[in-house]
GUNUNU-436657 format. One line per field, with one value per residue: residue number from 1; residue in one letter; chain; x, y, z of N, C-alpha, C in turn. Coordinates in steps of 0.001 Angstrom, whole numbers, padded with zeros to 6 digits, m for minus. Each point is the difference from the previous one (the first is absolute). Last residue first. Example, Ala and Ser with C-alpha at 12.3 -4.5 7.8 and 13.67 -1.06 7.14 Angstrom:
<rs>
nr 2, 1 $
rest S, A $
kette A, A $
nc1 012850, 000290 $
nc2 m002250, m005720 $
nc3 007080, m000070 $
cac1 000820, m000890 $
cac2 001190, 001190 $
cac3 000060, 000000 $
cc1 m000770, 000900 $
cc2 001090, 001200 $
cc3 000730, 000000 $
</rs>
This chain:
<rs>
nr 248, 247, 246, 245, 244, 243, 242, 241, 240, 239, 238, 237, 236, 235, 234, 233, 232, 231, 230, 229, 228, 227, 226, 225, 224, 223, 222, 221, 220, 219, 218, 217, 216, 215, 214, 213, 212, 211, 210, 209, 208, 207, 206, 205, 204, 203, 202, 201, 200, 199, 198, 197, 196, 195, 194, 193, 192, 191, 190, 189, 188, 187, 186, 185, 184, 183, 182, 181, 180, 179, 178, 177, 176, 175, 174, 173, 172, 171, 170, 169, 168, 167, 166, 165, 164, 163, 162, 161, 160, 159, 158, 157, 156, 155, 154, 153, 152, 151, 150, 149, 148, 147, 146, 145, 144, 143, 142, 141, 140, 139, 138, 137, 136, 135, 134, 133, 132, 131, 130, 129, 128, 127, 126, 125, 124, 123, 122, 121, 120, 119, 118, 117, 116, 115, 114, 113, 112, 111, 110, 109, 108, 107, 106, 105, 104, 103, 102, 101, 100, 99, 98, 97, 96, 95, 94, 93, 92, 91, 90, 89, 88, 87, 86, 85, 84, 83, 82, 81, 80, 79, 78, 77, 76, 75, 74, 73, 72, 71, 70, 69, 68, 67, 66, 65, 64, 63, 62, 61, 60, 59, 58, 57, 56, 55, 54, 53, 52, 51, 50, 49, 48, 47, 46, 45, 44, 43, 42, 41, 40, 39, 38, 37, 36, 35, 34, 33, 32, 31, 30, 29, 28, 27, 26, 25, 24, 23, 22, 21, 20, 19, 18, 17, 16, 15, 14, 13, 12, 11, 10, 9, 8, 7, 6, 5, 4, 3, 2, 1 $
rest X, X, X, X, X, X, X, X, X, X, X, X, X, X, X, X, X, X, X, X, X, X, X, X, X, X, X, X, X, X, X, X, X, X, X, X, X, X, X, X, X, X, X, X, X, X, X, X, X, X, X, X, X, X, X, X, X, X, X, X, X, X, X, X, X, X, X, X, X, X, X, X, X, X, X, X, X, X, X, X, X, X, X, X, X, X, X, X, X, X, X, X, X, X, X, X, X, X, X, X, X, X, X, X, X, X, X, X, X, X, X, X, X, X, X, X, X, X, X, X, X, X, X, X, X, X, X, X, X, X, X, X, X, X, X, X, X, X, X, X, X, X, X, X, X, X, X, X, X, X, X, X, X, X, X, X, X, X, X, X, X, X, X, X, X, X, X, X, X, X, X, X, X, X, X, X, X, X, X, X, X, X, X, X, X, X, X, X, X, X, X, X, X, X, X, X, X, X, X, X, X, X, X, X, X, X, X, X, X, X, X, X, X, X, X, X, X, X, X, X, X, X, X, X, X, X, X, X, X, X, X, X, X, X, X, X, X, X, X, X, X, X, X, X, X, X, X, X $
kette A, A, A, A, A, A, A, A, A, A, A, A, A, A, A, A, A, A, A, A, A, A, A, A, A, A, A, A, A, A, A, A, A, A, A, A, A, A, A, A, A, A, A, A, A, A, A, A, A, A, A, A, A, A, A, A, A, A, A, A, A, A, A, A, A, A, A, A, A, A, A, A, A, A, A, A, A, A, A, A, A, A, A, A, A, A, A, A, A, A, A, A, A, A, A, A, A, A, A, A, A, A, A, A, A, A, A, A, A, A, A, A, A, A, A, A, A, A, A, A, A, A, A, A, A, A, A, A, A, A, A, A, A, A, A, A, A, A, A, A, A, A, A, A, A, A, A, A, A, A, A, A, A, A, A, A, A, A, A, A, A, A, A, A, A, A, A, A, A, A, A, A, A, A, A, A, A, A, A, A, A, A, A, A, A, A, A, A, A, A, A, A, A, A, A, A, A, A, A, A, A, A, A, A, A, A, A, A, A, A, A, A, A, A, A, A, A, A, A, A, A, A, A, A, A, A, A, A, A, A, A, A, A, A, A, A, A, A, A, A, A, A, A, A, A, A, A, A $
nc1 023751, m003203, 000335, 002549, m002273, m002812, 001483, 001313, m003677, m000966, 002729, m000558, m004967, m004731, m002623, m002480, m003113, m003306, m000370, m001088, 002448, 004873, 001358, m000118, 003770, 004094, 000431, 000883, 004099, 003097, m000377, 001225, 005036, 002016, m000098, 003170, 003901, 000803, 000620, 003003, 000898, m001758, 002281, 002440, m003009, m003830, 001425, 000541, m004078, m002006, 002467, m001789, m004601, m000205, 000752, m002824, m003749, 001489, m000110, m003596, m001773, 001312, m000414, 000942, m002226, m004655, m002351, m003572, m000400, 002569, 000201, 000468, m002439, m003125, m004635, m002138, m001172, m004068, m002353, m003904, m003520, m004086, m000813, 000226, 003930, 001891, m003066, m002009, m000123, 003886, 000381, m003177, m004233, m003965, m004252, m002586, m003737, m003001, m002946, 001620, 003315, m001626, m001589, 003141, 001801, m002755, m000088, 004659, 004752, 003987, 002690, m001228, 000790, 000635, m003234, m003441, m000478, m003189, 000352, 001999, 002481, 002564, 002973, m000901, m004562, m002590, m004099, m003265, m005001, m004596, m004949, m005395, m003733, m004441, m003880, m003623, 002448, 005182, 003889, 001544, 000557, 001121, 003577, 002686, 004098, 003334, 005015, 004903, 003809, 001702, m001336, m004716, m004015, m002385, m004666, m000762, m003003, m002670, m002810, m001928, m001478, m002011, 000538, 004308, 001346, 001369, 004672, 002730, 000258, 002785, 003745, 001226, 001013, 004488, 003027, m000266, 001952, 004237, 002572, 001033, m003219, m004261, 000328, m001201, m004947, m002701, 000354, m001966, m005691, m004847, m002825, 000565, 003689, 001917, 002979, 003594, 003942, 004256, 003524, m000192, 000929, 004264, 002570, m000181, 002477, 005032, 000031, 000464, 003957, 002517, m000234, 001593, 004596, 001531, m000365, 002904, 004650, 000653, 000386, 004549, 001748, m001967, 001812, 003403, m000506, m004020, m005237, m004352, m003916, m001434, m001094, m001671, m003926, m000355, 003045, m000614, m002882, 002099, 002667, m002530, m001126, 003593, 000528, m003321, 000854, 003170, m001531, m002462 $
nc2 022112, 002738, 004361, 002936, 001523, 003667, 004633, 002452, 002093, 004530, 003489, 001839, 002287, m000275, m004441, m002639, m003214, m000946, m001496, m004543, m002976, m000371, m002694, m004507, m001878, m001135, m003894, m003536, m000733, m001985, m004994, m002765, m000693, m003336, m004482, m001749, m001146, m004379, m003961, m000768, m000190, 003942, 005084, 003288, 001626, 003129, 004274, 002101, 001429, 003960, 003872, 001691, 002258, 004553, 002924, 000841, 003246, 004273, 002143, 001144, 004052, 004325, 000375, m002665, m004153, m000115, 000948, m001209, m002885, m004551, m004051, m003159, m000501, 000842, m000305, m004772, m000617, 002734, 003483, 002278, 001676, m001164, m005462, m005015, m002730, m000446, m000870, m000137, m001891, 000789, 004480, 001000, 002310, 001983, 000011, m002516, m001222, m003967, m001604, 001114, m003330, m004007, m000205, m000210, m004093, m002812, 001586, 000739, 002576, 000281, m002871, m004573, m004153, m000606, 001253, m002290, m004089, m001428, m000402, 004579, 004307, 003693, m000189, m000105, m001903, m004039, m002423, m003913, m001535, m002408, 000085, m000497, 000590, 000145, 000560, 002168, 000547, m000978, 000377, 003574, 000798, 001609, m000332, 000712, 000104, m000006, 000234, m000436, m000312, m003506, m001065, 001516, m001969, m004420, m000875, 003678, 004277, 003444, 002972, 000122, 002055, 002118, 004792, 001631, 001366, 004761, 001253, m001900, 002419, 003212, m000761, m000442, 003489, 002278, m000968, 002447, 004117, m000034, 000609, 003083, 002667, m002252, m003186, 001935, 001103, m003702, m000838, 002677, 000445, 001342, m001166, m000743, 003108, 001649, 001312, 002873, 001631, 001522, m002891, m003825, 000295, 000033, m004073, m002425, 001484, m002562, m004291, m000962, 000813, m003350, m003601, 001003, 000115, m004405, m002242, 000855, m001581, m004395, m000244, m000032, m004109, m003383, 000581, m002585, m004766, m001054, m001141, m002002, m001015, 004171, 004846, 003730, m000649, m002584, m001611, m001022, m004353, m003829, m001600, m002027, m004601, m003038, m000843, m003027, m004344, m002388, m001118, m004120 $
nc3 024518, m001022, 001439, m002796, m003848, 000768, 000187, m003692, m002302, 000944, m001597, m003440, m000221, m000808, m001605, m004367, m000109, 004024, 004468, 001135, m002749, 000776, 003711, m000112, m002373, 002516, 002544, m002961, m002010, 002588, 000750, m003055, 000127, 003187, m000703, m003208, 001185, 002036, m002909, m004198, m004567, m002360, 000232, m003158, m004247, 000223, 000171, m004325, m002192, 002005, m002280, m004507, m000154, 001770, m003070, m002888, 000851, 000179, m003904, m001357, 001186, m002022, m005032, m004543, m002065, m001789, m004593, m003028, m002940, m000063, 004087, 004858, 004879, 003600, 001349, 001534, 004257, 002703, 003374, 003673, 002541, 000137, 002410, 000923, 000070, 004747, 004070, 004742, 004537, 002906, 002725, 003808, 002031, 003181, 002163, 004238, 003147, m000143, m003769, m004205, m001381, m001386, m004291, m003944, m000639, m003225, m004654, m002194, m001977, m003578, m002918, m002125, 001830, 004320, 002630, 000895, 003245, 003846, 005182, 002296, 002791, 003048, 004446, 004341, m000167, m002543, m002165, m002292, m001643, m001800, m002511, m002513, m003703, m003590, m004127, m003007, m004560, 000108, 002688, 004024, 005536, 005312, 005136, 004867, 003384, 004636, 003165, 003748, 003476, 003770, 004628, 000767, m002721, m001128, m001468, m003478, m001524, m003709, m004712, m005216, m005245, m004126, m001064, m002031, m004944, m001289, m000194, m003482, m003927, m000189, m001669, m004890, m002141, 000426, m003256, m003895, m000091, 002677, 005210, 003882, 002322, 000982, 003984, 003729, 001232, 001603, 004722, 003188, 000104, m001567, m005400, m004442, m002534, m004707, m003245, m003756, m003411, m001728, 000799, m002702, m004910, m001705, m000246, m004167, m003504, 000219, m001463, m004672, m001966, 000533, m003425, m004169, m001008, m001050, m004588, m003427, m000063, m001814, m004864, m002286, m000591, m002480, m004259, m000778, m001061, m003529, m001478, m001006, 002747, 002615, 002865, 002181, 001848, 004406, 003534, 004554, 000251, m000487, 003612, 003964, m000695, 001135, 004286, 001774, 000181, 003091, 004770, 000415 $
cac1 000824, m000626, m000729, 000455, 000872, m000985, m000486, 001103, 000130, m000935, 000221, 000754, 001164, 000069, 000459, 000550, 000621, 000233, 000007, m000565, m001560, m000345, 000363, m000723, m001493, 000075, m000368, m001552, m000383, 000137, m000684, m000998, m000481, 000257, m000971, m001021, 000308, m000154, m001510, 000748, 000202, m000488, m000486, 001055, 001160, m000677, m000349, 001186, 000586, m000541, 000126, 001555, 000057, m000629, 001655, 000577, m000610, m000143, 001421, 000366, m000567, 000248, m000656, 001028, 000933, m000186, 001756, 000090, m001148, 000368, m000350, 000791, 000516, 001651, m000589, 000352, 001504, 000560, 000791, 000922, 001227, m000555, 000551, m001593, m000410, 000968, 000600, m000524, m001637, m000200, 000243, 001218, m000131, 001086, 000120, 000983, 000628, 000851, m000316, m001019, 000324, 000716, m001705, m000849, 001166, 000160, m001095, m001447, m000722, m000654, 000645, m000275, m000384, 000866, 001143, 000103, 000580, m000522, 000167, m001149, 000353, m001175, 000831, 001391, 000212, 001372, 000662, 000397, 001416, 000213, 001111, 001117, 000258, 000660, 000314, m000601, m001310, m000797, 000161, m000769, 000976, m000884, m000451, m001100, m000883, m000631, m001348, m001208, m000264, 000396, 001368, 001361, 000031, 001184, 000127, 000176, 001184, m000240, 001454, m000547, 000537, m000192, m001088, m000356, m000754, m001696, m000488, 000172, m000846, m001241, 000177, m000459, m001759, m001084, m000051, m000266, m001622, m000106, m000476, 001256, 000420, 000155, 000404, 001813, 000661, 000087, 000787, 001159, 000683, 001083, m000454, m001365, m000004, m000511, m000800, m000151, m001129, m000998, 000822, 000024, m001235, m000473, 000233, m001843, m001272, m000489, 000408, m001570, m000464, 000908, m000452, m001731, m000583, 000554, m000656, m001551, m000279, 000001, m001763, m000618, 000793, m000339, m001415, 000400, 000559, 001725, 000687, 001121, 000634, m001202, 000870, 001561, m000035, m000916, 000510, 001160, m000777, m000489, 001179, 000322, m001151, m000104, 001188, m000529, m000929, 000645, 001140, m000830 $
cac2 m000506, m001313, m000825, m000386, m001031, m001321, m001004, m000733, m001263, m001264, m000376, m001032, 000253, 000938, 000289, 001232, m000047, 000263, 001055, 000585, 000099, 000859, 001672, 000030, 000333, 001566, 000628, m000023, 000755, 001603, 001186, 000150, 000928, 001256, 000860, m000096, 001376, 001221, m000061, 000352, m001433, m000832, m000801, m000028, m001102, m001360, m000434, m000433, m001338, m001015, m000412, m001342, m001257, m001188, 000040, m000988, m001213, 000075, m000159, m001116, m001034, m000549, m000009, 000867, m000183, m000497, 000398, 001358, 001114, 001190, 000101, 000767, m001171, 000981, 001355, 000328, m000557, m001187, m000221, m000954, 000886, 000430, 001728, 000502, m000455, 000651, m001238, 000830, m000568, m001027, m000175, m000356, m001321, 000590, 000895, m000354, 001371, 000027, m000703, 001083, 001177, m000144, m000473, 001454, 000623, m000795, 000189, m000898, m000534, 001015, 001340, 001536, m000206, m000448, 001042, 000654, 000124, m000830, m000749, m000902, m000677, 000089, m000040, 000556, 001803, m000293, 001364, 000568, 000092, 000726, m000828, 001217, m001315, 000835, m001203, m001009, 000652, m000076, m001189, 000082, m000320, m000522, 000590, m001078, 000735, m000538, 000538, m000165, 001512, 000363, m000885, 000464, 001390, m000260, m000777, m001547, m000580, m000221, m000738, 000311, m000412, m001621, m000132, m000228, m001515, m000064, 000695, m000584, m001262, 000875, m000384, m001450, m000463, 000382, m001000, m001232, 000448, 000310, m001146, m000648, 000521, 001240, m000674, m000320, 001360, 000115, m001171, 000133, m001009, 000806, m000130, m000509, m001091, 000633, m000989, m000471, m000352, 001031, 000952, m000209, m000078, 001519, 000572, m000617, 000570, 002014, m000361, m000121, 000992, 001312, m000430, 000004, 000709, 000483, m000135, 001253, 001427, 000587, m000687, 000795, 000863, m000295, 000539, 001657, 000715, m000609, 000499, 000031, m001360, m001314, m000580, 000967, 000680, m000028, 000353, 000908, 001814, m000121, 000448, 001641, 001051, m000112, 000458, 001330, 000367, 000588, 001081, 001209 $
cac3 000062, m000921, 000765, 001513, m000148, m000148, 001423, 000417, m000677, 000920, 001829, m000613, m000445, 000461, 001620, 000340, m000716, m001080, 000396, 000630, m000327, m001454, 000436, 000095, m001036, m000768, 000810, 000813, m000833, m000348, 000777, m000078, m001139, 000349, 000812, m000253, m000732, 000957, 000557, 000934, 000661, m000882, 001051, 001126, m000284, m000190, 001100, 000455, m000737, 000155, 001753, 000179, m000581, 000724, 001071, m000646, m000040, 001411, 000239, m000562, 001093, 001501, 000802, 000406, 000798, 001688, 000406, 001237, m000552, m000992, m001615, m000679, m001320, 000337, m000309, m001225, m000435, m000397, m000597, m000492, m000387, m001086, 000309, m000724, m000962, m000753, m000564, m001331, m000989, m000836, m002091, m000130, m000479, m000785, m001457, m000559, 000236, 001468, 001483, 000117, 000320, 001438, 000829, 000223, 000914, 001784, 000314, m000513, 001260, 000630, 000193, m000099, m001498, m000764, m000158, m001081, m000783, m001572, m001334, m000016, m001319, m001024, m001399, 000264, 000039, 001335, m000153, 000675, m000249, 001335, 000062, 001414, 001038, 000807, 000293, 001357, 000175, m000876, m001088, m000992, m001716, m000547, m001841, m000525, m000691, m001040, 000145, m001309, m000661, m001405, m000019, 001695, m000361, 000454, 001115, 000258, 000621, 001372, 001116, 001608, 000710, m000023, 000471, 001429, 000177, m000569, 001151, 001508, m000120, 000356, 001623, 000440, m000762, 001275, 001106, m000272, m000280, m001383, m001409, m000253, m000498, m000986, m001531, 000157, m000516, m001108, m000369, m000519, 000561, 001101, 001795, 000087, 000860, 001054, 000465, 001695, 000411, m000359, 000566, 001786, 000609, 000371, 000981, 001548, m000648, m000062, 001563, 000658, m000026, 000709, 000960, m000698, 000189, 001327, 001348, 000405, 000912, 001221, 000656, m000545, 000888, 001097, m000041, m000297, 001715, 000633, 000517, m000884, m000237, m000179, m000356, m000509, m000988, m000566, m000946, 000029, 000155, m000928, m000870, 000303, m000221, m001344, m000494, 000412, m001032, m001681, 000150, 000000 $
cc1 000351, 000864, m000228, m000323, 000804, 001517, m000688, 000126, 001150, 000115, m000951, 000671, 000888, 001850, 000586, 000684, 001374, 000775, 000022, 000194, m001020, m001498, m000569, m000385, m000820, m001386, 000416, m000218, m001686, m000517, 000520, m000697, m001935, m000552, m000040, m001008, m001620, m000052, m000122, m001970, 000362, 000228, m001466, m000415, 001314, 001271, m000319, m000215, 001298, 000132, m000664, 000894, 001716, m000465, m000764, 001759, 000899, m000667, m000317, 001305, 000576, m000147, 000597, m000306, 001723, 001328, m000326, 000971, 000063, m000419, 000575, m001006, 000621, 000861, 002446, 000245, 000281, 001231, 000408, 000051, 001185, 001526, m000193, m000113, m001398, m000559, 000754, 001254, 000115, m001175, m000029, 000459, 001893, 000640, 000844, m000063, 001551, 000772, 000747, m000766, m000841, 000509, 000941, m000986, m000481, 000816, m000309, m000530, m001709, m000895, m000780, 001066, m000134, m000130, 001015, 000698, 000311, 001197, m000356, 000146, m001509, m000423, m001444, 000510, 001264, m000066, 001121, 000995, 000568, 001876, 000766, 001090, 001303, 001268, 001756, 000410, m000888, m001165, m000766, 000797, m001383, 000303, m001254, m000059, m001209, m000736, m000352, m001124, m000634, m000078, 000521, 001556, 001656, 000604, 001022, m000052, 000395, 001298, m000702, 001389, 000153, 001034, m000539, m001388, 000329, m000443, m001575, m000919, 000152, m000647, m001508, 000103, m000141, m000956, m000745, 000050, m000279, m001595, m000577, m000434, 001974, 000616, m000595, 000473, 001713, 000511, m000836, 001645, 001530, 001333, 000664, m000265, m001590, 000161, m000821, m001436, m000173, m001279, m001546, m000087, m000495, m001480, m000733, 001036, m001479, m000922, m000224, 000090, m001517, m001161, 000134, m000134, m001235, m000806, 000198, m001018, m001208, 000011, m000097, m001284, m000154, 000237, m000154, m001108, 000409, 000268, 001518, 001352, 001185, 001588, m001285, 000641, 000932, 000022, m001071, m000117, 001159, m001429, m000927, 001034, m000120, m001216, 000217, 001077, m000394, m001225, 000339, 000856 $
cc2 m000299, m000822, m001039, m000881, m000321, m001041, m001006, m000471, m000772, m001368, m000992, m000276, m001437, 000811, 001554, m000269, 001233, m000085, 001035, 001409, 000399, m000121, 000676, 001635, 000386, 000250, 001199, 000915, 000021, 000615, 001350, 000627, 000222, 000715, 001431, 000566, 000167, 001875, 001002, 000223, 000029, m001718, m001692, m000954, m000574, m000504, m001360, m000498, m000234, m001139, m001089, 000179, m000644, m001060, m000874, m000008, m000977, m001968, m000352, m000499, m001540, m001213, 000623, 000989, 001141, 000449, 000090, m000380, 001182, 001576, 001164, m000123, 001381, m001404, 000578, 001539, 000113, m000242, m001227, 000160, m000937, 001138, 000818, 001683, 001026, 000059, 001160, m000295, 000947, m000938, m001521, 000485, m000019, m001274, 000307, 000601, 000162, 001716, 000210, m000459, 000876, 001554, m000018, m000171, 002121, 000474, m000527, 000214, m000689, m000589, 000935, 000683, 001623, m000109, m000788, 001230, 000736, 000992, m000621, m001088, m000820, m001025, 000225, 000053, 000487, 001292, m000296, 000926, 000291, 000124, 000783, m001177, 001126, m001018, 001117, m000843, m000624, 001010, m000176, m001294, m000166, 000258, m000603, 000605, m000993, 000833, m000592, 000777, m000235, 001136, 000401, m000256, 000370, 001594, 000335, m000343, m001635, m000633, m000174, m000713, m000156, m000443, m002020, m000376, m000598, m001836, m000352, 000585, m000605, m001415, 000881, 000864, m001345, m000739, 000168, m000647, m001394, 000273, 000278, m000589, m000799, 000884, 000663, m000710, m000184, 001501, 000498, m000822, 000593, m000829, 001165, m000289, 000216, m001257, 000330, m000787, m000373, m000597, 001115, 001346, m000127, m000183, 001219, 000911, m000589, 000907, 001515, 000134, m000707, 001138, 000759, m000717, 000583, 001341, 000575, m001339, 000603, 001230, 000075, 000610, 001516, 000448, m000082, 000614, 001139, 000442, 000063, 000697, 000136, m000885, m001473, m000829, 000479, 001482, 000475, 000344, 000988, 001421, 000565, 000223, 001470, 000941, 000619, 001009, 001215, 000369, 000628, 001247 $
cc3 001519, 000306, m000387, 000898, 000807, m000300, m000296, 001464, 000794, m000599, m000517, 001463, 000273, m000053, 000632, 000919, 000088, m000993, m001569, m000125, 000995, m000438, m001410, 000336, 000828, m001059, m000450, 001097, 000954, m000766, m000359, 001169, m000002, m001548, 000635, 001188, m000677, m000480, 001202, 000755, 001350, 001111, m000287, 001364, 001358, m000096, 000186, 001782, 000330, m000530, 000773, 001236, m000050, m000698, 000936, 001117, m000718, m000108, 001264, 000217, m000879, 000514, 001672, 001430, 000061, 000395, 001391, 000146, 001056, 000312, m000642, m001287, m001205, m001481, m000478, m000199, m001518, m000548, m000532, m001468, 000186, m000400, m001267, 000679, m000539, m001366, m001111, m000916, m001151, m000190, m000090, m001840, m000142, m000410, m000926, m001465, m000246, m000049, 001199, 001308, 000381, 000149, 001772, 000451, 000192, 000876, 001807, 000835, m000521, 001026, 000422, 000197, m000245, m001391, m000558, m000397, m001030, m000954, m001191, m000501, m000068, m000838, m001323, m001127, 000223, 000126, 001309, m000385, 000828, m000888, 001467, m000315, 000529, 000765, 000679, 000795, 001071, 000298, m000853, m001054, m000459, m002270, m000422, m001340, m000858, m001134, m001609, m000093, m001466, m000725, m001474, m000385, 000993, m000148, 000839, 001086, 000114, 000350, 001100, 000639, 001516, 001341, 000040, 000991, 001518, 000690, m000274, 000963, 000959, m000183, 000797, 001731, 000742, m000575, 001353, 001392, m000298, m000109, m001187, m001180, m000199, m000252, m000941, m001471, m000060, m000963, m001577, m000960, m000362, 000803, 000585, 001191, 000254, 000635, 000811, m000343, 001571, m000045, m000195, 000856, 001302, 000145, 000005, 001022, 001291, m000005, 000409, 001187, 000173, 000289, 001363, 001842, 000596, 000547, 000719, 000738, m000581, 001026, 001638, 001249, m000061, 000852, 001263, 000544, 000002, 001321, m000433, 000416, m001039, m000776, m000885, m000693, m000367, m001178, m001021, m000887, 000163, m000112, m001624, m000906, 000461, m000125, m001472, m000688, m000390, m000923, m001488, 000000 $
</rs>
């Protein structure tokens, strides 16, 4: 399924640019006005994001939180979560004291006239459920937003708001070396390819060496996590040179 999916996103990438008579000249070609043609749509849904607003369908400060971070698609599914709360009835596990569970009853639309309550459990120390769908989705479910708003729980941890579905996130392809905007004479481009082969002479130095390894990854893990609390920017090139201080 993996090489399938794989194959069928290679194949919507290229959809009209390329086909079977293709050469490899051409292809290389083709490639960058994909690349392009794919850049400048990204561009065009950011200023939308950025200049449309949503109205929130409750007062719930937890949904005014993920409106104003998550893409206009992805607030749309999670306003649907909040709405299909109402189907939803919490109460306390048996084993509530010792675990910090709680039940939710989902009464599930299946057919015409035809109703049935499924029960789920919500872990609240860790938001999670297990019917799993944050995991799949990527955006909190409907059960774990029925416990929160229940217990007066608004401010939602970042890591439920998932990097991916940020309306001010920066994709990776967005910095991929091409022709058409000279990336890579750029500041930021220069600045982005000096830490690329620093980070590859680093991988390489400590590659077989497991202690060097781990040390390197906490440091980097606790400089992404400073840099993403305290903003990209960091404001001046001190504070950068205290976070790495602290990382190390």
């Amino acid at each position: 399924m993996s090489t399938t999916q794989r194959s069928e996103g290679m194949h919507a990438f290229f959809d009209g640019y390329i086909n079977s008579k293709t050469t490899l000249k051409q292809l290389v070609e083709q490639y960058e006005n994909a690349l392009r043609d794919k850049v400048e749509k990204e561009k065009h849904a950011d200023f939308s994001y950025l200049n449309t607003q949503i109205p929130c369908i409750t007062h719930y400060a937890i949904e005014e939180r993920f409106k104003v971070v998550y893409t206009n698609e992805k607030f749309r599914e999670f306003q649907q979560e909040v709405t299909s709360k109402l189907y939803c009835e919490v109460s306390l596990s048996p084993n509530n004291l010792l675990s910090g569970d709680f039940v939710v009853k989902e009464y599930v639309h299946f057919e015409e006239d035809n109703h049935r309550s499924v029960d789920f459990i919500v872990h609240l120390n860790e938001v999670n459920c297990n019917c799993r769908l944050f995991e799949s989705k990527g955006i909190l479910y409907r059960h774990a937003i029925a416990v929160l708003i229940r217990h007066g729980i608004f401010c939602i941890p970042d890591k439920y708001i998932l990097r991916r579905w940020r309306k001010d996130m920066k994709r990776f392809h967005t910095k991929v070396k091409i022709s058409y905007d000279n990336w890579d004479i750029k500041p930021e481009g220069q600045r982005f390819d000096k830490m690329c082969n620093s980070f590859y002479e680093v991988a390489d130095l400590v590659t077989n060496n497991k202690e060097a390894f781990c040390m390197v990854m906490e440091a980097v893990d606790c400089l992404k996590t400073k840099l993403t609390l305290d903003g990209s920017g960091c404001g001046s090139s001190q504070c950068c040179a205290n976070l790495i201080k602290d990382a190390i």
